[in-house]
C-alpha positions in Angstrom: 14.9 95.6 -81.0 14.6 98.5 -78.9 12.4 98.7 -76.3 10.9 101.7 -74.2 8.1 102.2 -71.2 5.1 101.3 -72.3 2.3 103.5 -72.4 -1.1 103.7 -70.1 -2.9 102.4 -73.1 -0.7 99.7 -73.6 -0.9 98.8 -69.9 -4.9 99.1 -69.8 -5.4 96.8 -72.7 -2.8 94.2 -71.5 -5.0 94.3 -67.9 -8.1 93.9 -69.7 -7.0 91.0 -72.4 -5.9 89.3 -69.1 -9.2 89.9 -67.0 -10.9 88.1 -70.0 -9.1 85.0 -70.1 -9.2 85.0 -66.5 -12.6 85.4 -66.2 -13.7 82.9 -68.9 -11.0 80.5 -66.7 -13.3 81.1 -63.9 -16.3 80.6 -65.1 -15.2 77.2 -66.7 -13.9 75.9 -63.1 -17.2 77.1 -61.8 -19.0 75.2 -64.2 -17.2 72.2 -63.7 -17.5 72.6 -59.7 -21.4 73.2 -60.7 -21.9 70.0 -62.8 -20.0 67.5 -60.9 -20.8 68.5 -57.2 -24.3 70.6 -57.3 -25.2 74.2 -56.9 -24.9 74.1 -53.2 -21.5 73.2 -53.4 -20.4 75.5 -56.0 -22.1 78.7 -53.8 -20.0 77.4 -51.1 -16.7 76.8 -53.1 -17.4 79.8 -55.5 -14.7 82.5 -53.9 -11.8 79.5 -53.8 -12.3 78.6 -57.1 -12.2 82.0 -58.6 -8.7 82.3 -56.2 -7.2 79.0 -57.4 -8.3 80.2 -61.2 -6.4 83.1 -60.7 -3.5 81.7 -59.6 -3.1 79.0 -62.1 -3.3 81.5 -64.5 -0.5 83.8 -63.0 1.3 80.5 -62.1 1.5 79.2 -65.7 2.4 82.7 -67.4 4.2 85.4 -65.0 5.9 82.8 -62.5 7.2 80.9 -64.9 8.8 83.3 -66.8 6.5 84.3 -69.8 4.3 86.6 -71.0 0.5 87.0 -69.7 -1.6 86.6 -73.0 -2.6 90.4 -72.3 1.0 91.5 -72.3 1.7 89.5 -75.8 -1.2 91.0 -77.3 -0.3 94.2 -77.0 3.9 93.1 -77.2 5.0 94.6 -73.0 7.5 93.1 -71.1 7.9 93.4 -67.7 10.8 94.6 -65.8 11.6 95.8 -62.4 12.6 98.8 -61.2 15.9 99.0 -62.6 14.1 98.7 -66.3 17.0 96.5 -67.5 16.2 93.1 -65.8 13.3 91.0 -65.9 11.8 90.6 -62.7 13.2 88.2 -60.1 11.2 85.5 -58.8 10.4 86.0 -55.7 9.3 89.7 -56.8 7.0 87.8 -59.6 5.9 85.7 -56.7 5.2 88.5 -54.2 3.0 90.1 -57.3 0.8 87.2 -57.6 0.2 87.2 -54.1 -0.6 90.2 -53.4 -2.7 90.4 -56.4 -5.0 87.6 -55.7 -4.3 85.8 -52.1 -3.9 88.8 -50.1 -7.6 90.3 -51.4 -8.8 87.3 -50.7 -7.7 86.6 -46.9 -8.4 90.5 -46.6 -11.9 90.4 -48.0 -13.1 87.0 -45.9 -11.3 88.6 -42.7 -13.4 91.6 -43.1 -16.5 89.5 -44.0 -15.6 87.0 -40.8 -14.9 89.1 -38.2 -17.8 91.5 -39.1 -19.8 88.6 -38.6 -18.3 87.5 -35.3 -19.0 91.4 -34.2 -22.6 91.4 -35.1 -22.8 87.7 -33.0 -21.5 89.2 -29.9 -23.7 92.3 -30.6 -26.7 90.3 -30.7 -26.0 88.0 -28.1 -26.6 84.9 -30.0 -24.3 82.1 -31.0 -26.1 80.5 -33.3 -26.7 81.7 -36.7 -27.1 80.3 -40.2 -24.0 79.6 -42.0 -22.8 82.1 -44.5 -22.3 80.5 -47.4 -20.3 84.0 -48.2 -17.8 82.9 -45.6 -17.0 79.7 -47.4 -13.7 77.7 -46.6 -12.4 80.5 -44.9 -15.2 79.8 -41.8 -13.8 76.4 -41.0 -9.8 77.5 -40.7 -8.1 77.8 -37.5 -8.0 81.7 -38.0 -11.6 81.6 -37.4 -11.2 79.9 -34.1 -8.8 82.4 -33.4 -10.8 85.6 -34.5 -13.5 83.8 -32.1 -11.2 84.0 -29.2 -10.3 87.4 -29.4 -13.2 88.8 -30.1 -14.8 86.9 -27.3 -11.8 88.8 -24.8 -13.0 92.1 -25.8 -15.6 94.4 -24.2 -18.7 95.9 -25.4 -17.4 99.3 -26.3 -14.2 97.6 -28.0 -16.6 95.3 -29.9 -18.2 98.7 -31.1 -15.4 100.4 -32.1 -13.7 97.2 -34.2 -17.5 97.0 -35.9 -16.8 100.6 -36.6 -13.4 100.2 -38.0 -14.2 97.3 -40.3 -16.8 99.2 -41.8 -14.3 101.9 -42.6 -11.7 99.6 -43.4 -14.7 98.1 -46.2 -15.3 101.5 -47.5 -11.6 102.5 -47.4 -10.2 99.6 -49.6 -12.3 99.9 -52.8 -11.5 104.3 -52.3 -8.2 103.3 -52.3 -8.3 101.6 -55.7 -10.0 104.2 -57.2 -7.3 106.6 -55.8 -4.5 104.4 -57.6 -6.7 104.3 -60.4 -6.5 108.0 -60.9 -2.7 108.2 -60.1 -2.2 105.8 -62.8 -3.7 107.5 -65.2 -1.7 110.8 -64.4 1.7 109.3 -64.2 1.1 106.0 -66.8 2.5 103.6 -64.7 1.6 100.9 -62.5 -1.9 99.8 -63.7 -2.1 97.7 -60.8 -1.6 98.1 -56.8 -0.1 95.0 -56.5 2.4 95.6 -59.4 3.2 99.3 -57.6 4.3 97.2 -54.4 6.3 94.6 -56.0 8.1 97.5 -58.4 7.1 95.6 -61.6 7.1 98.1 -64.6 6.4 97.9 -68.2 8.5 98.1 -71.4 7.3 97.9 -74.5 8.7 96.7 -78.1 7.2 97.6 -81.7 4.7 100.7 -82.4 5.3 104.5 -82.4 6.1 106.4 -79.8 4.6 109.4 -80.6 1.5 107.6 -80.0 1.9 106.9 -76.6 2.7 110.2 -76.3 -0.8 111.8 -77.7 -2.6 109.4 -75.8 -1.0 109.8 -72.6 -2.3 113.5 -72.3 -5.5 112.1 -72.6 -5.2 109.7 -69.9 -3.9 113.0 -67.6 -7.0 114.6 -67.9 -9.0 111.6 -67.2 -6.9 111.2 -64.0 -7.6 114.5 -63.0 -11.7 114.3 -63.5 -11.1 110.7 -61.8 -9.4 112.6 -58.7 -12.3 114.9 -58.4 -15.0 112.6 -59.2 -13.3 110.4 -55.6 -12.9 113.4 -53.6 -16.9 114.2 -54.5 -17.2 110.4 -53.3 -15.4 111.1 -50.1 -17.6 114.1 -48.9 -20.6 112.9 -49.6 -20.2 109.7 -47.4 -18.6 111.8 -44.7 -21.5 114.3 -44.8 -23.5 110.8 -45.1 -21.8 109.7 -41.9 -22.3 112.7 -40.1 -26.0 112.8 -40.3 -26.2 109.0 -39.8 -24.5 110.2 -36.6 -26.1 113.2 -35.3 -29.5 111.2 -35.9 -28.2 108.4 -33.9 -27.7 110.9 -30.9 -30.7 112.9 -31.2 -32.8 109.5 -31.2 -30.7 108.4 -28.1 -31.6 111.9 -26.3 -35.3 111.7 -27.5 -35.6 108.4 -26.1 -34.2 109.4 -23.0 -36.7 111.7 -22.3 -40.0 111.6 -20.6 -40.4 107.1 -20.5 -42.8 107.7 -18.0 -45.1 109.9 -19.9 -44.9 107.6 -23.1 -46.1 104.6 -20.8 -49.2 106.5 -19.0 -50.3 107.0 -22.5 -50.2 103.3 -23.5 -51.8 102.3 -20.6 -54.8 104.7 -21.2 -55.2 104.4 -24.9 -54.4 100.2 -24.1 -52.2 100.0 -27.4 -49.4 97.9 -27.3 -46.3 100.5 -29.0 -42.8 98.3 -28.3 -40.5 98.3 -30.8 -39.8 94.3 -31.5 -36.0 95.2 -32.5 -35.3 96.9 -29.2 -38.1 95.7 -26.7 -38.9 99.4 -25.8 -40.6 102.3 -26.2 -40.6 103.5 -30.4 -39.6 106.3 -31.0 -40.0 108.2 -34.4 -42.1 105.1 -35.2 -41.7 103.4 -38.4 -43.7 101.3 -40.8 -41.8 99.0 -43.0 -44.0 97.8 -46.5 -45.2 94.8 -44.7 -47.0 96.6 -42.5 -45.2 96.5 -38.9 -44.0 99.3 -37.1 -40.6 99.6 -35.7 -38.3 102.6 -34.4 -36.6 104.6 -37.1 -33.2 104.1 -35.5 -33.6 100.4 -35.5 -35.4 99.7 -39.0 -32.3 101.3 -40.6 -29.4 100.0 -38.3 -31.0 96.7 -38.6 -31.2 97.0 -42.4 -27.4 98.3 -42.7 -26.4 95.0 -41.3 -28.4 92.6 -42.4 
C-alpha cells in the first residue's frame, strides 16, 4: 500500500483521539489515588499521577513500537526525517520525554523557584506548603534551588523573579507560535515531535482531500499568527504601564514624607499602609473595607 505525508487534519484528529484516552487514563489513576488514599493525598499526588499516566500510555504504544490509538484511528504512521524508516528508539524515547517529563520538571522548576524568590523577598522562611509543589518540593533539586538562591543578592533575586515571570508568559506564547506554524506548513502538530524529527505518513484516503483542506488550515495559521502578535502587544503595552506606574508611585512617595506626617499628627489618623509599613500613597480600599497603597494592593495580589 502506498503511503504519503499525512495531512494537518489527519495529524489534529490523531492528537485529539490521543488526548482523550489519555485524559480518561488520568482521571481513572486520579480516582483510584482519590478512593484508596483520600483527597489530601490525591491534591498532593495529582501532577505525578497525570505524568506517570502519560507515560504509560506513550510507553505501551509509541516506545514499543506501535501505533498510538489516535494514529490508528485515523491510519498515520510515524517516520523520521528520512520518511522511509520508522523512528529509532532512542528518538521515540527522546519524544516521550520531551513531551511529558520535560513540561513537567520545567513547570514545577518555575513554580519552585518562584516560590523560593517570593520567600527571600518577604524575608520569611516559613510558609504553608504548596500543595501545587507536590513531590517535586521534597527532591534534592529543591535543596539545591534553596542554596542558590540563598547566594544571590537582592537585586539578583529581583531580576530572576523578573525572568521567571517572562519565562511563564513566554512558554505557553511559544506554543501558540508552533501552533500557528503548524497549521501553515501541516507538519509537526507537536513541539516535542518538531525536536525529535518525528513526521507523519499516512495510508488509505484521497489525497486530494488533504489537499483542499490544507488551504484551509493556511489561513487559519495566518489569523492564528496575528491573533499572537495582538497577544504580544497588548501584554507589552500591559507591561509598560505596570512599569511606568511603578516609578511614578516610587517618585510620589519620595516626595514631601515630612509633610504627609505633620498632617497625621494634626488630623491624629493613623494612614500606614499594613503591606509596606509606610506612608499610603494613592490609597486604596479593597471590598473588605481596609485601605492599602495602590502599588502594593496590586503587587501583592499578582503574587499571591
Amino acid at each position: 500500500m502506498a503511503l504519503a505525508e499525512a495531512g494537518p487534519a489527519r495529524v489534529v484528529r490523531s492528537g485529539q483521539k490521543d488526548e482523550l484516552y489519555r485524559s480518561g487514563l488520568r482521571s481513572a489513576a486520579g480516582a483510584a489515588l482519590h478512593g484508596l488514599a483520600g483527597a489530601k493525598k490525591w491534591l498532593e499526588w495529582r501532577r505525578e499521577i497525570e505524568l506517570l499516566s502519560d507515560v504509560a500510555y506513550f510507553v505501551l504504544t509509541t516506545l514499543s513500537g506501535y501505533q498510538t490509538l489516535g494514529e490508528e484511528y485515523v491510519n498515520i504512521v510515524q517516520v523520521d526525517s528520512t520518511k522511509k524508516r520508522v523512528p529509532s528508539f532512542l528518538r521515540r524515547a527522546a519524544f516521550i520525554s520531551l513531551h511529558t517529563v520535560v513540561p513537567y520538571y520545567l513547570e514545577k522548576g518555575l513554580l519552585h523557584l518562584e516560590h523560593e524568590l517570593q520567600l527571600e523577598a518577604d524575608g520569611a522562611r516559613t510558609l504553608q506548603s504548596n500543595p501545587a509543589l507536590g513531590f517535586f518540593s521534597r527532591t534534592l533539586i529543591r535543596n539545591w534551588i534553596q542554596r542558590q538562591v540563598r547566594e544571590l543578592t537582592d537585586q539578583q533575586k529581583k531580576t530572576a523573579l523578573q525572568i521567571v515571570y517572562v519565562l511563564k508568559q513566554s512558554i505557553p506564547l511559544l506554543h501558540r507560535l508552533h501552533l500557528a506554524v503548524f497549521y501553515i506548513h501541516g507538519t509537526f502538530y507537536h513541539l516535542s515531535k518538531r525536536i525529535a524529527g518525528i513526521r507523519y505518513l499516512r495510508f488509505g484516503g484521497v489525497q486530494a482531500e488533504d489537499r483542499s483542506i490544507r488551504s484551509s488550515y493556511k489561513f487559519l495559521g495566518i489569523i492564528s499568527l496575528f491573533h499572537l502578535l495582538l497577544t504580544i502587544s497588548v501584554q507589552m503595552y500591559s507591561f509598560k504601564q505596570k512599569q511606568r506606574a511603578r516609578q511614578e508611585w516610587k517618585l510620589h512617595r519620595s516626595l514631601a514624607p515630612q509633610k504627609n506626617m505633620t498632617k497625621e499628627k494634626a488630623t491624629g489618623r493613623h494612614s500606614r499602609c499594613t503591606l509596606c509599613l509606610e506612608e499610603r500613597r494613592h490609597t486604596t480600599a479593597t471590598p473588605c473595607g481596609h485601605l492599602f497603597c495602590w502599588e502594593c494592593i496590586t503587587e501583592w495580589c499578582n503574587t499571591r
